[in-house]
C-alpha positions in Angstrom: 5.8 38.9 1.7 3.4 41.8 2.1 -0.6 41.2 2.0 -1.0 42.7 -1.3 1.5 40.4 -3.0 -0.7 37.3 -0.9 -3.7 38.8 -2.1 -2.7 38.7 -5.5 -1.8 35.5 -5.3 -5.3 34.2 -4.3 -7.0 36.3 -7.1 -4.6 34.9 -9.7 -5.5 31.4 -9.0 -9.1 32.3 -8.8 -9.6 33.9 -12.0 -6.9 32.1 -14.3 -8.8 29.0 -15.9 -7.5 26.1 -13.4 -5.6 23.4 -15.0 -8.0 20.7 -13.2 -10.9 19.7 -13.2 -11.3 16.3 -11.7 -8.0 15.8 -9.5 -9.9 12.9 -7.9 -9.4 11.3 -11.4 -5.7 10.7 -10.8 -5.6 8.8 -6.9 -6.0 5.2 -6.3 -9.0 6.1 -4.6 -11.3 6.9 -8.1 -13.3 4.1 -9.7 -13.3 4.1 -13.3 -16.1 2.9 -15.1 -14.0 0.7 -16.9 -11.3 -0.9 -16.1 -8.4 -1.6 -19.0 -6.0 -4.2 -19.3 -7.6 -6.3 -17.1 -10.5 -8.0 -18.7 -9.2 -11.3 -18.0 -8.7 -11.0 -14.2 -12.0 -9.5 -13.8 -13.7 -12.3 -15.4 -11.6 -14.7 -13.1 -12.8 -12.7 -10.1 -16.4 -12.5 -10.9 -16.4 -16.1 -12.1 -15.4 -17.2 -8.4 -17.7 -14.5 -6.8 -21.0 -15.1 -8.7 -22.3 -18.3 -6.1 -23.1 -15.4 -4.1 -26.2 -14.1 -6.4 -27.0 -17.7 -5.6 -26.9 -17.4 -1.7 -23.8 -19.2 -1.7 -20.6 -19.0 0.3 -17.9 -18.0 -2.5 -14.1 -19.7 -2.2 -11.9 -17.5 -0.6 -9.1 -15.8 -2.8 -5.9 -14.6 -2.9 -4.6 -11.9 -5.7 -0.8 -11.3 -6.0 0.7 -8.9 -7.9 3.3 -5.6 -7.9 2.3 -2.8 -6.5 0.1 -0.6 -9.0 -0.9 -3.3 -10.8 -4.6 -2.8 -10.5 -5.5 -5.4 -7.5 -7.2 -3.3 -5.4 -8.8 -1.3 -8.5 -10.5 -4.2 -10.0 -11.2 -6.2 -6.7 -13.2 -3.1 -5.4 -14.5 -2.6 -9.0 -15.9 -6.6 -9.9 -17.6 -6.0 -5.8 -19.4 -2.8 -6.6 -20.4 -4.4 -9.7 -21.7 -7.4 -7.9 -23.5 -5.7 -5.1 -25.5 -3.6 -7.9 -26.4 -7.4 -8.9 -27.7 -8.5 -5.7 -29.7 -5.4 -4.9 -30.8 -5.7 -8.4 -32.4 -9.4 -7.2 -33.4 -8.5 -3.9 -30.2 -10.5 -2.2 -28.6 -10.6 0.8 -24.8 -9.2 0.3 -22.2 -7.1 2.0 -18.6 -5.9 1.6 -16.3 -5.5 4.4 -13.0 -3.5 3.0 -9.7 -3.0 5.2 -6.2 -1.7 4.7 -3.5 -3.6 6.9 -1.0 -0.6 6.5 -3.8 2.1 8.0 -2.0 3.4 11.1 -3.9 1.7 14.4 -6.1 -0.2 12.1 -4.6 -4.2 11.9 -1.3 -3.4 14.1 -3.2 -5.2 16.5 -5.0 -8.5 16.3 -7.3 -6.6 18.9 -7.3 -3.2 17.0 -8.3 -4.9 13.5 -11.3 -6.8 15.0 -12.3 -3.8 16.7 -12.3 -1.8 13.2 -14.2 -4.5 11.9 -17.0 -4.7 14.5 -16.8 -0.9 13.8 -17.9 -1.6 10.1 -20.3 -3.7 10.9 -22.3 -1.4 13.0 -21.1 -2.4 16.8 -18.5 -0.4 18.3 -15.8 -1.0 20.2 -13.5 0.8 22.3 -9.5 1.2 20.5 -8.4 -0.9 23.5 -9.8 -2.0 27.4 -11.4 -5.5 26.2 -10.5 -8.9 26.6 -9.9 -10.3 23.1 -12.2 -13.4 23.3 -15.1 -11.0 24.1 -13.8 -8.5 20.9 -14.2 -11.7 18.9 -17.9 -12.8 20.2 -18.7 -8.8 19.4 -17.6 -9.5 15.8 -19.1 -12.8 15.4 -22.4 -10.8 16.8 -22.6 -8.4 14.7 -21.9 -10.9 11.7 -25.0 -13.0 12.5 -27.1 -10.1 12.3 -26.2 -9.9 9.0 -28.1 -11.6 6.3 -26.6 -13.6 3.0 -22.7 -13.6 1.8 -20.3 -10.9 3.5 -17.1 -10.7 1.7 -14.1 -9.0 3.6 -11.8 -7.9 1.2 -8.2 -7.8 3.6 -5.6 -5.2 1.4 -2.1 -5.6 2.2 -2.6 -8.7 4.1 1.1 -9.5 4.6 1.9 -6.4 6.6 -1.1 -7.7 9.0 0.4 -11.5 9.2 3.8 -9.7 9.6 2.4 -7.8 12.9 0.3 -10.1 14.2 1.2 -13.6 12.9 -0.8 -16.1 10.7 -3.3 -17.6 14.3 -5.6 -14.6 13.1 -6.2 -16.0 9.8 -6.6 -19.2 11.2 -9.2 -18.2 13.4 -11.2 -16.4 10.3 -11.3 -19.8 8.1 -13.1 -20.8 10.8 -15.6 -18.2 11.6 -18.0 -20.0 9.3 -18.4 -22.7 12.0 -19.3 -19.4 14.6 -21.5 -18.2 13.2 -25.3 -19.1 11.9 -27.0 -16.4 10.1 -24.5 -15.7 7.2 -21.9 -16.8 5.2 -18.2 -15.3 4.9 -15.7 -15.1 2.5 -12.4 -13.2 2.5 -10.3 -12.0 -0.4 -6.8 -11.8 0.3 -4.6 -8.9 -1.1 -1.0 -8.8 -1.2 2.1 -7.6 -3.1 3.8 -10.5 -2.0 4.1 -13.7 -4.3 5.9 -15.7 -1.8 3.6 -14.6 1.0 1.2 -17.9 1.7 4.9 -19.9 1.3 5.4 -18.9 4.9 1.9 -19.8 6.3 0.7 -21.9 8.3 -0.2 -25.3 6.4 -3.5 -25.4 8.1 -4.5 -21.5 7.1 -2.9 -21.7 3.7 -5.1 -25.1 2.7 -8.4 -22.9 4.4 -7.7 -19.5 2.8 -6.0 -19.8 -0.3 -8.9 -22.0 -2.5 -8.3 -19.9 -5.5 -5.5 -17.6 -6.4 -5.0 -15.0 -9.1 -1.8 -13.6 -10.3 -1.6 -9.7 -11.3 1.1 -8.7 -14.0 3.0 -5.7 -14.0 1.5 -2.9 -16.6 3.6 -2.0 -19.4 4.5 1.4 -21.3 1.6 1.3 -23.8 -0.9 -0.2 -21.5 -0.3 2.3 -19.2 -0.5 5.7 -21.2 -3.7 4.2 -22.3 -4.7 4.3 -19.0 -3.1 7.6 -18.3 -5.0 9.0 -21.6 -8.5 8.0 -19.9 -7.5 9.8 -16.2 -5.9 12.9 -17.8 -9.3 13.7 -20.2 -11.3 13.8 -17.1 -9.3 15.4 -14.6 -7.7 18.4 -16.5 -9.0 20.9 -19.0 -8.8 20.2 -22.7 -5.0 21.9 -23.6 -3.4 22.0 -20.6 -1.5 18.9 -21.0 1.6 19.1 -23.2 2.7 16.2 -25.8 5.2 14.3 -24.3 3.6 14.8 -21.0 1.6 11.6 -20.5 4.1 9.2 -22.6 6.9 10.4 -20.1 4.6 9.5 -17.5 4.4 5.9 -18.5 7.9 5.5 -19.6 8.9 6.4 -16.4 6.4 4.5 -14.4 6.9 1.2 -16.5 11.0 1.5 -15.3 9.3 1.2 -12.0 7.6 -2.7 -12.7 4.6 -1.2 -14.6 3.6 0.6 -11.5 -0.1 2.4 -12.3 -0.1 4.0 -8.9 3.1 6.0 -9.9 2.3 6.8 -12.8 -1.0 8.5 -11.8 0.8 10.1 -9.2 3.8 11.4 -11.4 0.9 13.0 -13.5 -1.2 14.6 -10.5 2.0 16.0 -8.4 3.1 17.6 -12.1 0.1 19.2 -12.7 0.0 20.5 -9.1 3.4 21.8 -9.1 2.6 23.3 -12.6 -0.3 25.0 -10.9 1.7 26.5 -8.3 3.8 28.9 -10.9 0.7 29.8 -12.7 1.9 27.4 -16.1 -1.0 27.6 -19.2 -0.2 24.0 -19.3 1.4 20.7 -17.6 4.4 20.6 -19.0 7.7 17.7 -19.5 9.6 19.7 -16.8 7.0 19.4 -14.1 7.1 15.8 -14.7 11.1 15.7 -13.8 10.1 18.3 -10.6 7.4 15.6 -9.6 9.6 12.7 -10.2 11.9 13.5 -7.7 9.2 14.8 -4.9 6.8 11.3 -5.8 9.9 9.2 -5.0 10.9 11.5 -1.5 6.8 11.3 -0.6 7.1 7.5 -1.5 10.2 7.0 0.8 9.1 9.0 4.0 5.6 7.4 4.2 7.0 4.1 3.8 9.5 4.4 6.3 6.9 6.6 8.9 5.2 2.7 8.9 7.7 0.5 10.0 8.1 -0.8 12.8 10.7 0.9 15.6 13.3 -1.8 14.9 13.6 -1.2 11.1 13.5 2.0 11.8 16.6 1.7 14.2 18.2 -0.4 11.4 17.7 2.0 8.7 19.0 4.6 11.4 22.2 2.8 11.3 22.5 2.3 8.1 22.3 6.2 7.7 25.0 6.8 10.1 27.5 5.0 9.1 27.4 6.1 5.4 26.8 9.1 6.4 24.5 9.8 3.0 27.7 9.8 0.9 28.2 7.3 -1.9 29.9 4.5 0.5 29.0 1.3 2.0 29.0 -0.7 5.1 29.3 -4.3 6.1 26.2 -5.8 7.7 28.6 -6.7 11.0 28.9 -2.9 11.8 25.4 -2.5 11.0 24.5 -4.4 13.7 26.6 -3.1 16.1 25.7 0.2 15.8 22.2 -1.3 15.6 22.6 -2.5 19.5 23.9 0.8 20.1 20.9 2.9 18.6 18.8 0.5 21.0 20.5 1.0 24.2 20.1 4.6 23.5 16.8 4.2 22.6 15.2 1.6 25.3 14.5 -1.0 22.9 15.4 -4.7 22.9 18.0 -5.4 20.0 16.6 -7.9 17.4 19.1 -11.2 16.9 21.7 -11.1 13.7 19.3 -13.3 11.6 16.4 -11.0 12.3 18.3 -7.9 11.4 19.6 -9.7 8.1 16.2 -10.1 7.2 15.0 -6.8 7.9 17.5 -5.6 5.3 16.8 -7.3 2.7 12.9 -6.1 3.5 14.2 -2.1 3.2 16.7 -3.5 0.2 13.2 -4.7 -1.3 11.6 -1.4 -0.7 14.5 0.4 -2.7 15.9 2.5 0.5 18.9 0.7 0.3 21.4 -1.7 -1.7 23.1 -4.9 -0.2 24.8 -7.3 -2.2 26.5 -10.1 -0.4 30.7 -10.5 -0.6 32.8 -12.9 1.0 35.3 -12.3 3.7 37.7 -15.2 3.3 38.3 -17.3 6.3 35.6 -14.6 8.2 32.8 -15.9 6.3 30.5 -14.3 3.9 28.8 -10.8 5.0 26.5 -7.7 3.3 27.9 -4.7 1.2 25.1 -2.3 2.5 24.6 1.3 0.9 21.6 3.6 0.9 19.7 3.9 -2.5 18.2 7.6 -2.1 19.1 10.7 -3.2 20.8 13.3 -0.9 18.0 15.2 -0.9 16.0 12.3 0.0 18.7 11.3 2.3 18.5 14.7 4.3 14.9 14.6 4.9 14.7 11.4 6.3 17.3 11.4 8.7 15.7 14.8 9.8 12.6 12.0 10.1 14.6 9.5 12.0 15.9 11.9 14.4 13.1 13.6 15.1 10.8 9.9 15.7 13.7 9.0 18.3 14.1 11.9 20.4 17.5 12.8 18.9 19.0 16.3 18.9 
């Protein structure tokens, strides 16, 4: 491609009227000023937050619900709305917000207490400290806090699954640590079996209220699509068909939100690309497929080294074609893939387990059969496309060194 033709290319895009005009408008990350289909849960949550406009200590929570259902949204939402209140009244209140699946954020009992002294003002170092002195850091820069702090802990099971459930232990008691200020923590996870396997100490401390989340369906979610897509693109440049599509689609997927604003978002970039007057119903079919790839790779880029070494195996022996494997040879060629790799192979039980986490995530299917006399075993294929399929085993390869 000469200059001329890349030149070209930049002046198109910069003189053509642009098919956005608030992308922000379609990412989990945007704040509407409403919030629909949720009125309920939002009075639940502020119902069990308002003590604080009193100086009170709030009852911790836990939300459940699938993913895209609007937990984060309206948790984030009912606290901005709430710290408006307090400054409003001249009161004490602060919000402490983490992400368990950020990389080198809550891997680490260590690293997430770091990140949250970090918040709150004092820093410390990514590693190098004894833990009980991270801890009296935290609990330090807590107490020079005044009123209510509320941490609100996203994706809390992938931080128990690292780290194990002593951590939340030790937060129900921080109140006893610390003077100056009160804490509260709101628990966020996709999970509705996730407190089942806590601790019965840290699930009678931390889960004093809970609130369920339920999935989104087609209407309710072109609705919300509607809202999103009148602020983030120019009037016209979304086809009919294009939003409804969008939420079909999205509601297939348990009333997903997140998808849906993402289907919506990676069509109108893709449309933007080839210089389209409009979004159109066949950059929702490109986007489809490159949302679900996207989806895929940066969920398995997070998992640990072992599932990634399982999933690794899984690959090989179907070889990405439209056959299965029993869960016996998986973990065979699972100690293999270690010994290869330097890494201490998991027992049978954990490695069933792990499969049914990636047969959760929809990277692969596993049904179990029985085997006669042999017992009863796992019918294991991958779920992907080949496309899909390609791209991670390019990942996989790549991540353990392999030619």
């Amino acid at each position: 491609m000469t200059q001329t033709t890349i030149q070209q290319i930049f002046s198109n895009y910069m003189t053509k009227q642009p098919l956005f005009i608030n992308k922000k408008a379609l990412t989990t990350s945007y704040t509407p000023e409403n919030v629909p289909h949720r009125d309920e849960q939002i009075s639940q949550l502020a119902s069990i937050l308002t003590p604080v406009l009193k100086r009170e200590r709030p009852s911790n929570v836990f939300i459940y619900g699938p993913t895209g259902s609007g937990k984060t949204l309206v948790t984030q939402y009912v606290a901005s709305e709430l710290k408006g209140a307090a400054e409003k009244n001249g009161i004490p209140f602060h919000i402490v917000y983490v992400n368990c699946k950020m990389k080198r954020v809550a891997d680490t009992e260590y690293r997430l207490l770091a990140h949250l002294s970090n918040l709150l003002g004092k820093e410390v170092p990514p590693t190098g400290l004894p833990t009980d002195q991270v801890y009296k850091t935290f609990f330090g820069a807590l107490d020079e806090r005044e009123g209510v702090v509320i941490f609100i802990i996203d994706e809390i099971d992938a931080l128990i699954k690292k780290v194990g459930d002593e951590l939340l232990y030790n937060f129900t008691r921080i109140n006893q640590d610390v003077k100056n200020v009160k804490v509260s923590f709101i628990g966020i996870s996709n999970d509705l079996g996730f407190t089942e396997n806590l601790d019965a100490r840290v699930r009678s401390s931390l889960s004093e209220e809970e609130l369920i989340f339920p999935p989104y369906n087609a209407l309710q979610l072109q609705r919300i699509l509607t809202e999103r897509s009148n602020l983030a693109f120019n009037k016209g440049k979304v086809a009919d068909g294009v939003i409804s599509k969008c939420a079909a689609l999205a509601a297939q997927e348990h009333g997903d939100a997140r998808r849906a604003l993402d289907l919506l978002r990676v069509a109108g970039e893709l449309a933007e690309r080839e210089n389209a007057q409009m979004v159109e119903e066949k950059h929702v079919d490109a986007a489809e497929s490159k949302v679900d790839m996207d989806r895929i790779i940066e969920t398995v880029k997070m998992q640990p080294k072992q599932s990634k070494a399982i999933l690794y195996s899984i690959i090989y022996l179907t070889r990405g074609e439209e056959k299965t494997c029993l869960s016996g040879d998986v973990y065979d060629e699972y100690v293999r893939i270690c010994k290869i790799i330097g890494l201490k192979p998991l027992t049978q039980r954990r490695v069933s387990d792990i499969i049914s986490e990636l047969d959760i995530m929809g990277i692969i299917t596993s049904k179990v059969i029985s085997k006669g006399r042999y017992g009863r075993m796992r019918d294991i294929g991958l779920a992907i496309s080949a496309e899909i399929y390609q791209k991670l085993l390019n990942f996989l390869k790549s991540d353990f060194g392999f030619d």
